[in-house]
N, C-alpha and C positions, 0 to 999 in steps of 0.2 A: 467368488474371488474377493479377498478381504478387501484388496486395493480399489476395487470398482465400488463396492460400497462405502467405502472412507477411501478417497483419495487424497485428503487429509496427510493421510500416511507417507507416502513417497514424494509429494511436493514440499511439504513444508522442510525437511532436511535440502531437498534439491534447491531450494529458496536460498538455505544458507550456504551451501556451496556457492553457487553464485555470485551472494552477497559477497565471499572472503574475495572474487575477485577484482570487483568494484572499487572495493576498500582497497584490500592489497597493491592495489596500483599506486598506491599512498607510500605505506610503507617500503615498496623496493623502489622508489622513485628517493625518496626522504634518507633512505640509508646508502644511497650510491651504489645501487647494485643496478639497476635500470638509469638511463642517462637522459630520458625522456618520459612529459608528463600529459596528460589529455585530460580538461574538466570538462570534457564534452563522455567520451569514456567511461570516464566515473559514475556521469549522473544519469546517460542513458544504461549502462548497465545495472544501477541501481534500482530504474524505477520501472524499466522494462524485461527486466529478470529477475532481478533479487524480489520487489516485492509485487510483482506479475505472479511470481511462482505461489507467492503466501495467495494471493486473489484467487490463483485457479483453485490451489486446494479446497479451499473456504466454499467457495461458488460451487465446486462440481460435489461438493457434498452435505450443502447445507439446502441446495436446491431440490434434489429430489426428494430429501424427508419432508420439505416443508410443505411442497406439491402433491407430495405422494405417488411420484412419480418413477420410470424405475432411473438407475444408476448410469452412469457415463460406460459406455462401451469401452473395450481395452484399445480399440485402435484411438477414441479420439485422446485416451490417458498418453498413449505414446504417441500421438502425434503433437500435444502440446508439450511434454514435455521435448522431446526431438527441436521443436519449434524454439522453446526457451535454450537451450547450451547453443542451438545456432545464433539466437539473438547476442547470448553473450561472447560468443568465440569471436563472431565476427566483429561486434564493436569494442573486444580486443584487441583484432588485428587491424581497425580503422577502417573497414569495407561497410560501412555506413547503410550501403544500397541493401548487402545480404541481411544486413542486422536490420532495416527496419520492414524487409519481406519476410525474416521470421517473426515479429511481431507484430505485426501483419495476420500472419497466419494464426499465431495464438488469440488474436484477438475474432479473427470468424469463426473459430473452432469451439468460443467460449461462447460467442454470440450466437449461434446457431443451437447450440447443447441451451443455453438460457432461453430462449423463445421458444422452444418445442415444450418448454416445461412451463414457461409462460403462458400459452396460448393453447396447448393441448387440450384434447377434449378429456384424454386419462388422467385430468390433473385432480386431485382430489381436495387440493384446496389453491388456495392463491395466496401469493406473497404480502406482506405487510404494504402499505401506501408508500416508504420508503424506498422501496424500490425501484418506482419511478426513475430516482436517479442512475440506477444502474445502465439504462439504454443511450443517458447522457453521456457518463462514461465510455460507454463505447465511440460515440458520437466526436468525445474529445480525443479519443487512441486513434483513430481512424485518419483524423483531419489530419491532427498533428503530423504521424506516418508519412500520411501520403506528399506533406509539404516538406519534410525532410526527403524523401527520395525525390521530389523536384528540385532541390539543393542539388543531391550528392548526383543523383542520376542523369537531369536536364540541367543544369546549372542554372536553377532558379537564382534569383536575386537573394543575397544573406539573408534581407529580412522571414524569407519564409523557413530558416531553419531558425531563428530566433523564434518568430512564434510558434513552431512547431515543437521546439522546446519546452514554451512553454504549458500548451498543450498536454502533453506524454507527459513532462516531469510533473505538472500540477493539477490541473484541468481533470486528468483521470481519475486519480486516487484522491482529488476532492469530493468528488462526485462519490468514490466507491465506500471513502470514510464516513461521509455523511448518512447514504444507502445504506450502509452495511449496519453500521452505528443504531439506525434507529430499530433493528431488530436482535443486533448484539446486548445493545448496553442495557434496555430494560430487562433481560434473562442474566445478565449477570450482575445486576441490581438486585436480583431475587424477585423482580415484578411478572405480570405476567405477559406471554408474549404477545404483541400486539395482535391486533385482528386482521383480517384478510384485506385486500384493495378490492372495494367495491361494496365490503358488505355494510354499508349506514352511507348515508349525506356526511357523517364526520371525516370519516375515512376517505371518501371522494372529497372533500375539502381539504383534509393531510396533503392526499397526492396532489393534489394544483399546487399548495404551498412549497411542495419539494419540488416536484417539475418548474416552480418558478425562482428558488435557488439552484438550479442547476442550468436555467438559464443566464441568470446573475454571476455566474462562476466562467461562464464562455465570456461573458458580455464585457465582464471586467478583466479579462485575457486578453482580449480587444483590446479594451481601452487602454491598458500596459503598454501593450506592444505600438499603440500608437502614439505615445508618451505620456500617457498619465501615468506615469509610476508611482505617485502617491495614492491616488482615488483609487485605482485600481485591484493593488493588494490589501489598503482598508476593506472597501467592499468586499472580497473575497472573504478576509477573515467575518467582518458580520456575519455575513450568509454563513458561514461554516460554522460560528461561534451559535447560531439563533436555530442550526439545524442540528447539532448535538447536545445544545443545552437545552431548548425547548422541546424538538422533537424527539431525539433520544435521551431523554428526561438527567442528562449530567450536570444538570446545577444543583442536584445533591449526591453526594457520594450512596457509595451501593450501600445498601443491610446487611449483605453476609461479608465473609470474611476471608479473606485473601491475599497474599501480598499481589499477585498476578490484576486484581480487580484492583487496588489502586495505582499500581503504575498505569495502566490502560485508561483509568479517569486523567492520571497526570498526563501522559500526552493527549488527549482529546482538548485538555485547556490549553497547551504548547504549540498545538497547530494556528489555531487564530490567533496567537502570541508573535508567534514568527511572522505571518504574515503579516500581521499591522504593525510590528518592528520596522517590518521590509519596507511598509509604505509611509511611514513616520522620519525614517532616516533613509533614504535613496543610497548616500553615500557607502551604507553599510549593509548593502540590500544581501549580499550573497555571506556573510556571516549570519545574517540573522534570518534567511532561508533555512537555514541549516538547524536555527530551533525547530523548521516543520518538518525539514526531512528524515532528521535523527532523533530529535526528541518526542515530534508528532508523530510521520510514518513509519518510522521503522520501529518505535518503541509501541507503537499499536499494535504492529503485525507480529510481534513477539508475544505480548499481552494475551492477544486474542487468539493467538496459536496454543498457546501453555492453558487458556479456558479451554477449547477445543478437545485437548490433546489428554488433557485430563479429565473431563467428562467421558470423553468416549472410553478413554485405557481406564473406568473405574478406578482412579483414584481418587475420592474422596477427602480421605484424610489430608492429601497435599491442595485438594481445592481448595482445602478451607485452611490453608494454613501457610507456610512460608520455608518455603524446600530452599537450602541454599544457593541451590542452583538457580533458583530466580532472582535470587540478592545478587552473585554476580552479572547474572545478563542485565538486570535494571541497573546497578552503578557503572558498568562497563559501558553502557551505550549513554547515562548521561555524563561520565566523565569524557565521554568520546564527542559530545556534544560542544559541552563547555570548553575544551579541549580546540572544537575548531572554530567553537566563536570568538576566542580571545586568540587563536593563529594573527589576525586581521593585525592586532593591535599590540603586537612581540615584533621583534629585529630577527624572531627565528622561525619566519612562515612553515619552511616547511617540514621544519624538525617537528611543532605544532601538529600540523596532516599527519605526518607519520605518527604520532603517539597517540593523537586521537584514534587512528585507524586502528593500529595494535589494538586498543583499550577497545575498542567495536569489538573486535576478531575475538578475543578474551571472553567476551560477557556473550557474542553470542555462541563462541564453541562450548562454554558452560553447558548453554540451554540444549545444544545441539547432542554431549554426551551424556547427559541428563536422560533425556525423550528421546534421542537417534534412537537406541538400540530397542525401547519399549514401541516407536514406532512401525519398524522396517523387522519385526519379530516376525517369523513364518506363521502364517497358519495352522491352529492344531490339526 
């Protein structure tokens, strides 16, 4: 079945559904059609469905090639995605508890499916040293989770959905961008893929040095939430800036040629942007977040999707080149950017939100009727 071997295929469109409703809650809030707004809403349905969905695709299909391992079974395909529209329905509807026991569930369903491929004796090779951080990740979905349903469930004290916040919305997808990064960005630099975890003293020296930014990325989470908001998001962005520039080798742009390969370097530089914005100005912390979450994460997850997407669907000619439909999703998500970082400092907050979100929804329905239909094609 094509899906079990590229699952690629039906998540990364179910990602952007998702996404439109995250967003969307922007724009019918902004245009007076809904009378009520949730930034709680937004940002966990962003980072625990919209780009949860891009993770599983990526993971449950870049995992078993690399391993050599076989393919994700159809129940666990349908139960994560099942898992993700309940994360998002329910922190739609503000049922906090349901929304963070489906993600929850997406997150054992990935963690489990990734250790058998991990640790397998059928594994025919092992993951790059970078991967390391991917069990961080887990580490940070997990924590964070469980301290939001002590919030919403046991009525924990606020501060534990504050930093369960921050956990889920950063903590995770630091870990998975950095992870992911350091075996994405040298293949689509044209380098070659890195080597296995374990095979040299180098590579067991890589993993220490990622395993100990991915402790610096909890550490300085911590230290956020118990008020250093300066030091805190500084640190993060080093470690993130030192573990895509140095170990996913982007402090030189790629060799070959692509619009997709340079938007993907431009937000890899925009995440540690954002966050040392964040911890340089406090006062402005949650505009200039939003350089990492739309200009870093989301404008990765798009990037890396359209390499992905194109590789696999043979199309070549458009790898190496610049399909219009990738001009609009790269200018639509950073006009969407720009868009909500000047909201802060306009008389018209959320006329702002709303036209940034439009301009999201624009650039990535682009990408979405571009590759939907080549993705979700039947099998011959």
């Amino acid at each position: 079945m094509r899906w079990r071997r590229e699952p690629f295929r039906p998540f990364f469109p179910l990602g952007v559904l998702l996404g439109w409703l995250g967003i969307g809650h922007w724009v019918l809030y902004s245009s007076g059609i809904t009378a009520t707004y949730s930034c709680m809403l937004h940002g966990l349905i962003q980072t625990q469905a919209f780009l949860m969905a891009f993770a599983v695709g990526f993971l449950m299909t870049a995992l078993p090639r690399r391993t050599q391992t076989d393919p994700p079974t159809a129940t666990e395909l349908g139960l994560a995605a099942a898992s993700l529209v309940v994360t998002a329905a329910a922190a739609l509807a503000e049922r906090w508890t349901i929304a963070e026991l489906g993600y929850v569930a997406v997150l054992v369903i990935l963690l489990q499916f990734a250790v058998r491929r991990f640790l397998g004796r059928a594994a025919g090779r092992r993951p790059p040293a970078a991967f390391v951080l991917v069990p961080f990740a887990f580490v940070h979905g997990i924590a964070g989770a469980a301290l939001l349903l002590a919030w919403s469930a046991a009525g924990a004290p606020g501060w534990t959905a504050g930093f369960g916040r921050l956990l889920v919305e950063q903590g995770v997808f630091l870990c998975l961008v950095v992870g992911i990064g350091g075996l994405v960005l040298p293949l689509m630099a044209g380098a070659p893929p890195p080597p296995d975890l374990g095979s040299s003293p180098r590579e067991a020296r890589k993993a220490l040095a990622y395993g100990a930014a991915g402790a610096t990325i909890f550490a300085s989470l911590a230290a956020e939430q118990l008020g250093w908001v300066r030091l805190g998001p500084i640190v993060r962005a080093v470690a993130v800036g030192a573990g895509l520039g140095g170990g996913g080798g982007a402090w030189r742009l790629p060799r070959r040629a692509g619009l997709h390969r340079r938007l993907v370097w431009l937000a890899v530089w925009l995440a540690p942007i954002g966050l040392a914005w964040s911890g340089l100005q406090p006062d402005y912390r949650v505009p200039a977040l939003h350089v990492l979450f739309i200009g870093g994460f989301s404008l990765l997850a798009f990037g890396v999707a359209t390499h992905v997407a194109l590789s696999h669907l043979d199309l070549s000619d458009a790898r190496e080149g610049s399909p219009a439909a990738v001009w609009v999703t790269g200018i639509g998500i950073l006009v969407a950017m720009l868009g909500r970082v000047v909201a802060d400092w306009s008389a018209t907050y959320f006329q702002h939100l709303g036209a940034a979100g439009a301009a999201w929804i624009v650039g990535s329905a682009a990408w979405l009727f571009y590759l939907g239909p080549k993705l979700l094609e039947p099998e011959p």
